[in-house]
N, CA, C and O atoms as a GROMACS GRO file, in nm:
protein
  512
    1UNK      N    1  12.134   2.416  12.678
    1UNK     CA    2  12.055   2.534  12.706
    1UNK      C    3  12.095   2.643  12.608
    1UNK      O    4  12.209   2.662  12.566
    2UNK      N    5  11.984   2.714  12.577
    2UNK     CA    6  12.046   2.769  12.440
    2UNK      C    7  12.031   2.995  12.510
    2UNK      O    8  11.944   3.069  12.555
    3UNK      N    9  12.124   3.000  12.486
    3UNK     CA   10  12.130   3.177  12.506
    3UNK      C   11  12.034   3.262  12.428
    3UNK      O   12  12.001   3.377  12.459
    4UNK      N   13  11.988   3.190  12.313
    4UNK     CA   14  11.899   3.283  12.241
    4UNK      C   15  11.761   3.327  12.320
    4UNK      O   16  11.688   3.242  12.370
    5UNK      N   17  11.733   3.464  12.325
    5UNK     CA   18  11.629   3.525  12.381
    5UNK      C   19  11.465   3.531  12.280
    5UNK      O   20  11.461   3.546  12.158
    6UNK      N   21  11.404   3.524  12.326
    6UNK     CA   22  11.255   3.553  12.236
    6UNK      C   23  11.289   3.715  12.198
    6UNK      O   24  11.325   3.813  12.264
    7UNK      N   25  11.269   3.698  12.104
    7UNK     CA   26  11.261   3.875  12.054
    7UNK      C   27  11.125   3.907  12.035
    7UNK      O   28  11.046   3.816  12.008
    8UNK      N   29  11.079   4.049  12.048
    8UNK     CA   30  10.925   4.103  12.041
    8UNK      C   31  10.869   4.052  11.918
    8UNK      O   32  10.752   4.021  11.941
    9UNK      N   33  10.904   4.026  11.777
    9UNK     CA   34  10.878   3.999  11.682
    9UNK      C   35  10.817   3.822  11.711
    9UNK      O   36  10.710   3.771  11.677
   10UNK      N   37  10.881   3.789  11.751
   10UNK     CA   38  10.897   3.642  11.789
   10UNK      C   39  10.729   3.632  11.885
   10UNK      O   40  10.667   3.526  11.890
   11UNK      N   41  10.698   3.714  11.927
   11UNK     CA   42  10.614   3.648  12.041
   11UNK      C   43  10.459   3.637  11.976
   11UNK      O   44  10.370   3.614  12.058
   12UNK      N   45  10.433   3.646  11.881
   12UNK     CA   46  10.317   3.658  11.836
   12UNK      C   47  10.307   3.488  11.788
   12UNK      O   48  10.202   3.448  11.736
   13UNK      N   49  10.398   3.411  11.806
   13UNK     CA   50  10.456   3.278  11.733
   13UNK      C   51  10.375   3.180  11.863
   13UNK      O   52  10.350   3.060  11.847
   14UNK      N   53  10.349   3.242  11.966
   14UNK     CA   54  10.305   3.176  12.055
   14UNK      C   55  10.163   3.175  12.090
   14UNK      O   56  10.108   3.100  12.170
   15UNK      N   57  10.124   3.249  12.036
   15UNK     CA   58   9.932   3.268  12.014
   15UNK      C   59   9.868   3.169  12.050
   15UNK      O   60   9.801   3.173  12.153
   16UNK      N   61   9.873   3.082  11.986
   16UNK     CA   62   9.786   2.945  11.995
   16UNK      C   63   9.783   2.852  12.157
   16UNK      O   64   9.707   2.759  12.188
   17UNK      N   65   9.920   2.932  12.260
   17UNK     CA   66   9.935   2.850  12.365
   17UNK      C   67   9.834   2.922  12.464
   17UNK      O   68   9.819   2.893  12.582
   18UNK      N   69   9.766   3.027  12.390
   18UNK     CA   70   9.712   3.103  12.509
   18UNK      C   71   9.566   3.060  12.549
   18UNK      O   72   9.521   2.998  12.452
   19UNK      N   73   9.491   3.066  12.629
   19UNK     CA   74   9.364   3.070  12.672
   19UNK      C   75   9.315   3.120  12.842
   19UNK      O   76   9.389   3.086  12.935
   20UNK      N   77   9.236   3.171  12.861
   20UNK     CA   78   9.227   3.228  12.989
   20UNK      C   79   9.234   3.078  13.091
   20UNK      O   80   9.290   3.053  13.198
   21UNK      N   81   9.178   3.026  13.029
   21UNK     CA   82   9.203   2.866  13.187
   21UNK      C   83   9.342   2.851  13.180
   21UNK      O   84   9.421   2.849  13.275
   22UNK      N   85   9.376   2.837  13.022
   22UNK     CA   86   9.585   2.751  13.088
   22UNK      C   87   9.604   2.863  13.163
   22UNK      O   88   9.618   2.833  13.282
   23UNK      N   89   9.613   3.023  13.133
   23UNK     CA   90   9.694   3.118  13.180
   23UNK      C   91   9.629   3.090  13.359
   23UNK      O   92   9.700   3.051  13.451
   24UNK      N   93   9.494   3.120  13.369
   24UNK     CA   94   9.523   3.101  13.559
   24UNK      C   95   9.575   2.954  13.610
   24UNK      O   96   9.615   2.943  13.726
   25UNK      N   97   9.573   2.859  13.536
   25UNK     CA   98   9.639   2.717  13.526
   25UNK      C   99   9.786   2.747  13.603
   25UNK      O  100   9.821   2.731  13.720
   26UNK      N  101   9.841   2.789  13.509
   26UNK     CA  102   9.990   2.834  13.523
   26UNK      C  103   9.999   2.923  13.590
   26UNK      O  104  10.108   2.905  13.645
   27UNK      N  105   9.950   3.030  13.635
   27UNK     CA  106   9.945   3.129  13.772
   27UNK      C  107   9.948   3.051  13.870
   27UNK      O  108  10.045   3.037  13.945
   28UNK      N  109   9.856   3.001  13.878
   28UNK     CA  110   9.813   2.896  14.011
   28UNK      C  111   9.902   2.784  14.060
   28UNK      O  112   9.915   2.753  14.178
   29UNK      N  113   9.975   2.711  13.934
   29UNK     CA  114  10.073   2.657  13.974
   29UNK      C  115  10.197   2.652  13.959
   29UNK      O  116  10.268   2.554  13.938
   30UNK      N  117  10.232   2.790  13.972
   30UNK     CA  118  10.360   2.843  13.982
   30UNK      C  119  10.418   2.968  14.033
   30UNK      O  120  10.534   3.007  14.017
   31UNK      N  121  10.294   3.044  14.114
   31UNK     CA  122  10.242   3.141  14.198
   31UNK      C  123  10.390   3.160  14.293
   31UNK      O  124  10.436   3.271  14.318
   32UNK      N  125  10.433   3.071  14.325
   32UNK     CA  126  10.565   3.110  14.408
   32UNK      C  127  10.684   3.060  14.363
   32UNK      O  128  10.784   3.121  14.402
   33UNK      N  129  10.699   2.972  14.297
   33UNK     CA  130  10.804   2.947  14.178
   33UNK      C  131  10.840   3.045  14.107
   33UNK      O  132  10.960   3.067  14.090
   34UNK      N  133  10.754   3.116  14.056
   34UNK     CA  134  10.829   3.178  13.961
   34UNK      C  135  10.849   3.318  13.995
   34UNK      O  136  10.900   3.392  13.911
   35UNK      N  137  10.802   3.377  14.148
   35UNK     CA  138  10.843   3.506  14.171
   35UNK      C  139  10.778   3.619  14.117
   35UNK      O  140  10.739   3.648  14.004
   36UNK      N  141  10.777   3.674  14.227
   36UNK     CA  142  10.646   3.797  14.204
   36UNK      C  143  10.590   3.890  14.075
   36UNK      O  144  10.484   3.934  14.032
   37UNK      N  145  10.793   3.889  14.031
   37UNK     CA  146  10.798   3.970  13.927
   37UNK      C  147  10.692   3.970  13.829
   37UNK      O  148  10.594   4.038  13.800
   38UNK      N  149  10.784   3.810  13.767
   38UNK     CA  150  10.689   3.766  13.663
   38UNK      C  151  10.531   3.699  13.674
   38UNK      O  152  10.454   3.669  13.582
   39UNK      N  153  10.515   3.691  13.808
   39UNK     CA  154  10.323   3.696  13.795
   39UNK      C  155  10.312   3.802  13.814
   39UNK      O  156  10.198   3.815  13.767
   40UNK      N  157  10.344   3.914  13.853
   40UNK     CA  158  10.292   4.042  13.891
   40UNK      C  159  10.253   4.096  13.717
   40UNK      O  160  10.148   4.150  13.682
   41UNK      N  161  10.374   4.063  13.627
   41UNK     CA  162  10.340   4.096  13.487
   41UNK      C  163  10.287   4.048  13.414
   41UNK      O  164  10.272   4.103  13.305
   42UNK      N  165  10.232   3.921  13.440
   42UNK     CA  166  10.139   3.873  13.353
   42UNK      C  167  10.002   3.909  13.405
   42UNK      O  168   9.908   3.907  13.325
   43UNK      N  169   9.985   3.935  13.507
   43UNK     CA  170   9.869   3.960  13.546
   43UNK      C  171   9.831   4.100  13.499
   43UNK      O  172   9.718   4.145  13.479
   44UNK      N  173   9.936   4.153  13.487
   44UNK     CA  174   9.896   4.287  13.437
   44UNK      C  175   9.874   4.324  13.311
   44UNK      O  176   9.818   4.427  13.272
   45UNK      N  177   9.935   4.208  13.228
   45UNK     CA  178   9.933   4.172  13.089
   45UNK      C  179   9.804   4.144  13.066
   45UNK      O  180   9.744   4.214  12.984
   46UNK      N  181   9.747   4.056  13.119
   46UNK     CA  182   9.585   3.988  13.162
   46UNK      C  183   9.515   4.120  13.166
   46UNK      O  184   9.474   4.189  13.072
   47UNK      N  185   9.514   4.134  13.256
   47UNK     CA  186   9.418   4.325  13.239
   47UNK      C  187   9.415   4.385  13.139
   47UNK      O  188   9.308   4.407  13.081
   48UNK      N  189   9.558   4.435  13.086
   48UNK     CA  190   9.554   4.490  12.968
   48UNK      C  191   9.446   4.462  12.842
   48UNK      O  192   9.370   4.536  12.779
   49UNK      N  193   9.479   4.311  12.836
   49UNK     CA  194   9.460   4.215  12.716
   49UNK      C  195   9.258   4.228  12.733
   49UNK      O  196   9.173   4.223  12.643
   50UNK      N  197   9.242   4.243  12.867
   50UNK     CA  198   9.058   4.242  12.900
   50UNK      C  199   8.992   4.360  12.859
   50UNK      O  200   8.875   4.374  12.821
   51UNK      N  201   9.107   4.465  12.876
   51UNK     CA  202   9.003   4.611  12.858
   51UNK      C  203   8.985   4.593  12.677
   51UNK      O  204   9.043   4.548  12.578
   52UNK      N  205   8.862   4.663  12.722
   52UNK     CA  206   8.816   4.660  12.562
   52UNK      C  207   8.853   4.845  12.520
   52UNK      O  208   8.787   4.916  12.444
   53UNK      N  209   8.924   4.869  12.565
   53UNK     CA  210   8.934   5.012  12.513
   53UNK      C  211   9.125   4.940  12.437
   53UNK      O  212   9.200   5.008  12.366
   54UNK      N  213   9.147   4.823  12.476
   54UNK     CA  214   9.305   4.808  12.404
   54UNK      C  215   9.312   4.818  12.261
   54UNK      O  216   9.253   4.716  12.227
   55UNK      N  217   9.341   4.867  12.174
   55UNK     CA  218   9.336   4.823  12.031
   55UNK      C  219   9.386   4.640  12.032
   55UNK      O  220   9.430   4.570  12.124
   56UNK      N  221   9.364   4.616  11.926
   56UNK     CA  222   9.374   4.462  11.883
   56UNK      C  223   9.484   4.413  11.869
   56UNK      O  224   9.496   4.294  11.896
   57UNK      N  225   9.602   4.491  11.823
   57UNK     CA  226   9.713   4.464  11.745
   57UNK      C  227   9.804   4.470  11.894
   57UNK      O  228   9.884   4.381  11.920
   58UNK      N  229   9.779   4.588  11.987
   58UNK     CA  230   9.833   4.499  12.112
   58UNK      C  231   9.768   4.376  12.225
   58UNK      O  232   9.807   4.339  12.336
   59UNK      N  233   9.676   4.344  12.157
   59UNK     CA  234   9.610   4.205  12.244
   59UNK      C  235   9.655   4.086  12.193
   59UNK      O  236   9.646   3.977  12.250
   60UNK      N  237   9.696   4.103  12.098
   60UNK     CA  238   9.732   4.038  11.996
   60UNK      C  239   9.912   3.982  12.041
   60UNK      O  240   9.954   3.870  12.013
   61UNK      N  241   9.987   4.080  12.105
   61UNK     CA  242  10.102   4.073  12.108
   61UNK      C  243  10.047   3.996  12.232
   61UNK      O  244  10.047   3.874  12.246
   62UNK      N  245  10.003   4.083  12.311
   62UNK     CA  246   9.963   4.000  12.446
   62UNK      C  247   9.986   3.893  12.481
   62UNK      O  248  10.070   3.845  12.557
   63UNK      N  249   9.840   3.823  12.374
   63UNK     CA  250   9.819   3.727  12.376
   63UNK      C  251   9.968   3.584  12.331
   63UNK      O  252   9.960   3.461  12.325
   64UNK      N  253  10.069   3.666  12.311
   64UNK     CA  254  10.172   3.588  12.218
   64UNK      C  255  10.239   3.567  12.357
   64UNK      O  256  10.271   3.453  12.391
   65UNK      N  257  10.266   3.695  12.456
   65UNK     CA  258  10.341   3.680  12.542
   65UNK      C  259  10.304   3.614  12.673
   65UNK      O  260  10.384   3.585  12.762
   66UNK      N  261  10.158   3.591  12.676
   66UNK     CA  262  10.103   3.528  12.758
   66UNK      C  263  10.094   3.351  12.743
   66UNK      O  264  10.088   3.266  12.832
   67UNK      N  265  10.095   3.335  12.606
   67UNK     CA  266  10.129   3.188  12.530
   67UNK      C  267  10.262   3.168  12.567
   67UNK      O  268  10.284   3.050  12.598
   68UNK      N  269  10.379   3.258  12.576
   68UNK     CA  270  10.494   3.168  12.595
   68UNK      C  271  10.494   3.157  12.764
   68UNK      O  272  10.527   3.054  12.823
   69UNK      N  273  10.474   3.220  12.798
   69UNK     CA  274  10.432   3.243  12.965
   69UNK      C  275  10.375   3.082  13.004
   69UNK      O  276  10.423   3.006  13.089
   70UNK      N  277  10.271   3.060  12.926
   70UNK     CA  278  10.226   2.947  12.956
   70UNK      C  279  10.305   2.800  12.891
   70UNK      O  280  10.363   2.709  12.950
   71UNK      N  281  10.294   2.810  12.836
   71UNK     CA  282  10.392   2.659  12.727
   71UNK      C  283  10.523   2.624  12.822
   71UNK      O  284  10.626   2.682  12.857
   72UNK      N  285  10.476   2.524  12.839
   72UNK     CA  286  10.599   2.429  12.990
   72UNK      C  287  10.753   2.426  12.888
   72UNK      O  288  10.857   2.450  12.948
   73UNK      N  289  10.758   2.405  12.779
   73UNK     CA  290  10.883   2.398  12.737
   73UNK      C  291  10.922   2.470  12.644
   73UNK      O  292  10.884   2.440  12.530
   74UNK      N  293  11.026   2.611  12.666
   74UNK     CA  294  11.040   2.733  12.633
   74UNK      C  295  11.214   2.713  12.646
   74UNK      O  296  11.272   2.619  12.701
   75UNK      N  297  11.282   2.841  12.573
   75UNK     CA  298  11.388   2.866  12.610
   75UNK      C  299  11.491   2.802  12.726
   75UNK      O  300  11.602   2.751  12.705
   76UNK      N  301  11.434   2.818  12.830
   76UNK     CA  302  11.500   2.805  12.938
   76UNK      C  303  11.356   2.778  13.008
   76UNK      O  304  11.264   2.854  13.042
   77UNK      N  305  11.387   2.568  13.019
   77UNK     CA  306  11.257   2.524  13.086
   77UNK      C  307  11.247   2.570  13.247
   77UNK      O  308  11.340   2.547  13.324
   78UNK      N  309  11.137   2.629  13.284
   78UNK     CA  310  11.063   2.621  13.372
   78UNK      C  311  11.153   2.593  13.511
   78UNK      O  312  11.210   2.666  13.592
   79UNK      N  313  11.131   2.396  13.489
   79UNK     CA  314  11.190   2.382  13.610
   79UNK      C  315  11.332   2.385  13.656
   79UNK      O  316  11.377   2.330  13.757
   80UNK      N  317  11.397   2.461  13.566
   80UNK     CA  318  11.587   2.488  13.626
   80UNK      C  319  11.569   2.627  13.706
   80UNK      O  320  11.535   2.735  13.657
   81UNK      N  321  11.599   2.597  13.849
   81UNK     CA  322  11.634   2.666  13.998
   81UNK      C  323  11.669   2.794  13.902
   81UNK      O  324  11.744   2.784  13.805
   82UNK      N  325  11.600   2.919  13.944
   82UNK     CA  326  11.607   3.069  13.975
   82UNK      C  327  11.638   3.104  13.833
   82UNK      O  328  11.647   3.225  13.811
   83UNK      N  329  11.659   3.013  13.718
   83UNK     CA  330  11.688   3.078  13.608
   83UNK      C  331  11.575   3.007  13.516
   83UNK      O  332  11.579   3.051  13.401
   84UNK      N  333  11.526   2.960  13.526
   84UNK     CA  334  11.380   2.869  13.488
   84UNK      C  335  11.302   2.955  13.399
   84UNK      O  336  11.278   2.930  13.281
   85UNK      N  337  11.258   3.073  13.477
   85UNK     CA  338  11.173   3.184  13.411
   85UNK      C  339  11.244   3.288  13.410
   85UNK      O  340  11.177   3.391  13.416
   86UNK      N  341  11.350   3.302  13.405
   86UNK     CA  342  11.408   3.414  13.274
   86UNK      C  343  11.377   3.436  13.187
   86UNK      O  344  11.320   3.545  13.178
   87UNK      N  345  11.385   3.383  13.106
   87UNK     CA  346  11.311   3.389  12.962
   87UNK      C  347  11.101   3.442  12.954
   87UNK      O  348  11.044   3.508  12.867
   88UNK      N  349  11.056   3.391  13.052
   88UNK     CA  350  10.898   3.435  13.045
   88UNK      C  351  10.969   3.573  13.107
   88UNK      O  352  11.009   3.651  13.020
   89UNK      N  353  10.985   3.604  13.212
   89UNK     CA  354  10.996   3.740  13.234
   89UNK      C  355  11.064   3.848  13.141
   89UNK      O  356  11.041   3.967  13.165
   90UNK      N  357  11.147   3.815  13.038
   90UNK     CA  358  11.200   3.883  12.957
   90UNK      C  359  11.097   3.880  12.827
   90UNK      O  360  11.087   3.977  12.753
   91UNK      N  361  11.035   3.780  12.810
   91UNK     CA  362  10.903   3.812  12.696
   91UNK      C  363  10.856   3.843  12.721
   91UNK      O  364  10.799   3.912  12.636
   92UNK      N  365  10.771   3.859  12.916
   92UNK     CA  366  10.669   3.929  12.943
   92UNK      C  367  10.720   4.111  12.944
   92UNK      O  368  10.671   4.195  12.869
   93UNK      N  369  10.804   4.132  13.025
   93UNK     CA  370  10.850   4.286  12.999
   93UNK      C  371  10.926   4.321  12.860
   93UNK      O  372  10.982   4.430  12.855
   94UNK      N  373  10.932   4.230  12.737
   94UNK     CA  374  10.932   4.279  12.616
   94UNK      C  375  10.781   4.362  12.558
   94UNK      O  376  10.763   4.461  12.487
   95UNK      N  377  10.706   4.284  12.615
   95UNK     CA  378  10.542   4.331  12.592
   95UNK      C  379  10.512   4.438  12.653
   95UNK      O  380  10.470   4.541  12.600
   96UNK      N  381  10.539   4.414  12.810
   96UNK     CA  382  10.490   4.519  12.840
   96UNK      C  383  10.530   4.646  12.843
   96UNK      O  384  10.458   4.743  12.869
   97UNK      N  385  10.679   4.649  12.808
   97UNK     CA  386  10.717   4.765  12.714
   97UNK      C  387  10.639   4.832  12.616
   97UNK      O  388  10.610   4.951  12.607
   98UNK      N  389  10.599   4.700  12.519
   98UNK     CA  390  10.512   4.779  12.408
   98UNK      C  391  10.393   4.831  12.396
   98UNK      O  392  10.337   4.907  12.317
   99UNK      N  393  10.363   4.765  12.505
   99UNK     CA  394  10.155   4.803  12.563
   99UNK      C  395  10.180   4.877  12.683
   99UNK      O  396  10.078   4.892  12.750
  100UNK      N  397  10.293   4.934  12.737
  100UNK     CA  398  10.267   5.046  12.816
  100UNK      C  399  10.185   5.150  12.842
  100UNK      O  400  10.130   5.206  12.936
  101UNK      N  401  10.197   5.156  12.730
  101UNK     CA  402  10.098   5.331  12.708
  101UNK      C  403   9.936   5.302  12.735
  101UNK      O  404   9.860   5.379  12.794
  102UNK      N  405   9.896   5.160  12.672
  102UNK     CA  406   9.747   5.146  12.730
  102UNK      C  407   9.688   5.120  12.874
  102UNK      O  408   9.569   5.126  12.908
  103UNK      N  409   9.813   5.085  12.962
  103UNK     CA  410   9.805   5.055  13.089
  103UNK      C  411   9.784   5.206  13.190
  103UNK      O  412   9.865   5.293  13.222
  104UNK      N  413   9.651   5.190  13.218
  104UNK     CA  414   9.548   5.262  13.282
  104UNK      C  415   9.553   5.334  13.397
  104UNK      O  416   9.672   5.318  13.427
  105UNK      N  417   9.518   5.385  13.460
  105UNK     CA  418   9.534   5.373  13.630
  105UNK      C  419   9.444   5.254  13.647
  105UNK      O  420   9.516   5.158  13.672
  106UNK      N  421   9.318   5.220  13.644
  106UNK     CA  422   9.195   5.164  13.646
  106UNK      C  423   9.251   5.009  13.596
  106UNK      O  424   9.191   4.913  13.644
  107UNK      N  425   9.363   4.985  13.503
  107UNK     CA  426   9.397   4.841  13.453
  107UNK      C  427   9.464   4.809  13.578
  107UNK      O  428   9.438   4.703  13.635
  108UNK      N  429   9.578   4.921  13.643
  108UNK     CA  430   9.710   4.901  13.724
  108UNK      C  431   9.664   4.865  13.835
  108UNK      O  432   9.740   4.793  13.900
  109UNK      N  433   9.502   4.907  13.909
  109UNK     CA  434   9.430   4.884  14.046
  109UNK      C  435   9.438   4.762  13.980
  109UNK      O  436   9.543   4.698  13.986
  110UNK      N  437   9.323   4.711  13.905
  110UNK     CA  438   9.259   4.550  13.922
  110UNK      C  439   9.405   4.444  13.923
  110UNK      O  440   9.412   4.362  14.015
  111UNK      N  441   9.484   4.448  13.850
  111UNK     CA  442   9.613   4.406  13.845
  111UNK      C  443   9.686   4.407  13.988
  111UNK      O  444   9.686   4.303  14.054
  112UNK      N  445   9.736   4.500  14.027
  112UNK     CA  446   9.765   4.543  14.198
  112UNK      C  447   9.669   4.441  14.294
  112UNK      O  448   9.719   4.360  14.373
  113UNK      N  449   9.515   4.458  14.276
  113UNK     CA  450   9.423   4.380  14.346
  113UNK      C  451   9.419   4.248  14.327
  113UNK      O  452   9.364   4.174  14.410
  114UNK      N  453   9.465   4.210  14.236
  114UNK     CA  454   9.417   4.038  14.209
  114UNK      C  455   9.582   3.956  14.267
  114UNK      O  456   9.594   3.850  14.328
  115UNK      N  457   9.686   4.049  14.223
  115UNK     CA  458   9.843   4.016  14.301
  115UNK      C  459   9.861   3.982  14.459
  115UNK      O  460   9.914   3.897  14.531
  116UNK      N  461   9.773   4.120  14.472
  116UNK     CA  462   9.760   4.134  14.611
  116UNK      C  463   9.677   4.026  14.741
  116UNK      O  464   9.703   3.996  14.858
  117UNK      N  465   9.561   3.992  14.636
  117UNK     CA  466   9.505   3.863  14.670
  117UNK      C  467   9.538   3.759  14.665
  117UNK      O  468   9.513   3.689  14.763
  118UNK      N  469   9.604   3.703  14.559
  118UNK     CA  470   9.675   3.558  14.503
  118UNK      C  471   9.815   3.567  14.619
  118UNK      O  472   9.874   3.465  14.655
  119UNK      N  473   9.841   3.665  14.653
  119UNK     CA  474   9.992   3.685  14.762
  119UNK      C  475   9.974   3.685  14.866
  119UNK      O  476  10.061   3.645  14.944
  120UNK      N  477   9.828   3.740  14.916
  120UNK     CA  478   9.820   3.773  15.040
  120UNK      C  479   9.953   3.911  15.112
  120UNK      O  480  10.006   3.924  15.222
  121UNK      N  481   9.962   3.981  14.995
  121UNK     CA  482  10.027   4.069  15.070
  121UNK      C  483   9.995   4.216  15.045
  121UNK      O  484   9.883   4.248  15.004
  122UNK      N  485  10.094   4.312  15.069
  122UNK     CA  486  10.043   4.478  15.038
  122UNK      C  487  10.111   4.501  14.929
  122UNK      O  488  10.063   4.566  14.837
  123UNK      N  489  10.262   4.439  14.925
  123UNK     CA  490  10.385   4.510  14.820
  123UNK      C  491  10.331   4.406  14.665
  123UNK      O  492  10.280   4.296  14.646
  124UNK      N  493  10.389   4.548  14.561
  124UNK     CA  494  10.396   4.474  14.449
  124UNK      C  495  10.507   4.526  14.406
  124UNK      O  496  10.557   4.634  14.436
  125UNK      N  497  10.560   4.410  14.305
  125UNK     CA  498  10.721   4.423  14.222
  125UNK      C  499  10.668   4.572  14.129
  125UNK      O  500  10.562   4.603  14.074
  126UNK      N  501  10.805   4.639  14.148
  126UNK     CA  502  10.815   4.728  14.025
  126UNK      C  503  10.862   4.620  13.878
  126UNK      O  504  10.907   4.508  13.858
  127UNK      N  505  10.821   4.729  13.804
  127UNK     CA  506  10.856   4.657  13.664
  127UNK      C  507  10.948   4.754  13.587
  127UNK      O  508  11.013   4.692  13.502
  128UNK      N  509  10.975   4.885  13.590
  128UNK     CA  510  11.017   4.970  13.543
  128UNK      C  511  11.170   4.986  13.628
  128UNK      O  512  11.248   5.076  13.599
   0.00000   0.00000   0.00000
């Protein structure tokens, strides 16, 4: 198992894994595996990546961090107990660090709403 982390530079390397079916693919089947956190941020990543008011160059990153999100064999695979998705959650809040600023009130509802549905619950993870 290797310690090295994806760095922000790094995530654009993953582009090609992305598409809107794998990404609800992998929501869907890993919705409680992998803990609120990190679907709560990709989903919000997802929003981001939809509004057309985002510039390109962060859909672009997005789209990198949503590719490693998806790709079954990453850093630290998947299926090793509670440390599995470390690594997606640390590429996903590398991103969403950097696309902060485009995140909306109006992105943060539909995001909140679609969590909230896929969970069946009221609470959502902070990310900050």
């Amino acid at each position: 198992m290797s310690n090295k982390q994806i760095e922000p530079k790094d995530i654009e390397l993953y582009q090609k894994h992305y598409s809107d079916d794998d990404f609800w693919s992998k929501v869907g089947r890993v919705l409680k595996k992998a803990g609120g956190k990190v679907i709560y941020c990709a989903i919000l990543l997802y929003c981001v990546l939809k509004s057309p008011s985002v510039p390109e160059k962060y859909k672009l990153m997005i789209i990198g961090a949503l590719g490693y999100f998806i790709l079954p064999v990453d850093l630290i695979p998947d299926f090793i107990p509670v440390t599995g998705y470390a690594d997606d959650l640390s590429a996903l809040i590398a991103c969403y660090k950097m696309v902060k600023a485009n995140v909306t009130p109006e992105i943060e509802a539909e995001a909140k709403r679609i969590y909230k549905d896929l969970f069946e619950c009221d609470d959502v993870p902070l990310l900050d």
